[in-house]
C-alpha positions as CSV (number, residue, x, y, z in Angstrom):
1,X,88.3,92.9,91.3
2,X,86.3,96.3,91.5
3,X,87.4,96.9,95.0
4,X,90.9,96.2,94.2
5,X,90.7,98.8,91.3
6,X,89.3,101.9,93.1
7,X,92.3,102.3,95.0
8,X,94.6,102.2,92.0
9,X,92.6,104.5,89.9
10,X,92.7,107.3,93.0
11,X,96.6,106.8,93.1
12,X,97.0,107.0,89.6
13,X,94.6,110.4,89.7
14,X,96.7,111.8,92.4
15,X,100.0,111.0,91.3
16,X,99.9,112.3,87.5
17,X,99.2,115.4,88.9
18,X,102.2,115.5,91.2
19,X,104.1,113.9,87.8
20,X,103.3,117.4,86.1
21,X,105.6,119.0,89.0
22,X,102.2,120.0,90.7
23,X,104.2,120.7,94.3
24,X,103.3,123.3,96.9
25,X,106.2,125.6,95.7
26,X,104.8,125.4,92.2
27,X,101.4,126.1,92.8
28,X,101.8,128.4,95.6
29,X,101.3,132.0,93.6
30,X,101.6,134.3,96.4
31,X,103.9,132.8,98.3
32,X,102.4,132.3,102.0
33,X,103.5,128.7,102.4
34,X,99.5,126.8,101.5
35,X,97.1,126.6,98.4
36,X,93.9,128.2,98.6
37,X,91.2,126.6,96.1
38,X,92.2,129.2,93.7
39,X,95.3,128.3,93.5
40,X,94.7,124.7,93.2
41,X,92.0,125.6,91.0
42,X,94.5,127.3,88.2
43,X,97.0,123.9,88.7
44,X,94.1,121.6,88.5
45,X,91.3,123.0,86.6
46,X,89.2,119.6,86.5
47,X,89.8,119.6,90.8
48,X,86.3,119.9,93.0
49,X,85.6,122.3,95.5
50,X,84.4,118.6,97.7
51,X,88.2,117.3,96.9
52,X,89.5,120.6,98.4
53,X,87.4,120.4,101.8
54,X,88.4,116.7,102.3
55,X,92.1,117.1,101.4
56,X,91.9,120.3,104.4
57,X,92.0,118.1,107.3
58,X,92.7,121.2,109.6
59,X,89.5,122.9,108.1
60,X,92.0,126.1,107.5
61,X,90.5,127.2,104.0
62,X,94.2,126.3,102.6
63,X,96.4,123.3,101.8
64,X,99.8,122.7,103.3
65,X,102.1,120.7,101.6
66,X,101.0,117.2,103.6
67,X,97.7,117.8,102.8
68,X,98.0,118.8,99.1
69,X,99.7,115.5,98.6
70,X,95.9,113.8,99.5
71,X,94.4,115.8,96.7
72,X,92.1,113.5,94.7
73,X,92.8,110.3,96.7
């Protein structure tokens, strides 16, 4: 039963987020088309610098929209 909770919890963690209107555009403050950790940071204060590096597959220091989406899952 534990393993068949994990998975929900994550979705439910990544999803209220998005819920909140949390979308690229949104938290995107200058513009350039990716979320830094800053950025993310001021949109999701609780949000771990560990969460960031996993959810930036390409290892570019920034999140692009398909990769913001697996923030927290």
């Amino acid at each position: 039963m534990i393993r068949a909770l994990v998975p929900a919890a994550a979705l439910v963690v990544a999803t209220a987020a998005f819920a909140e209107g949390l979308d690229l555009a949104t938290i995107d403050a200058d513009k350039n088309g990716a979320v830094s950790m800053e950025e993310l940071k001021a949109a999701m204060p609780d949000v771990t610098e560990d969460a960031f590096k996993a959810a930036d597959k390409d290892a570019s220091g920034d999140l692009n929209a398909e990769e913001l989406a697996t923030v927290g899952m």
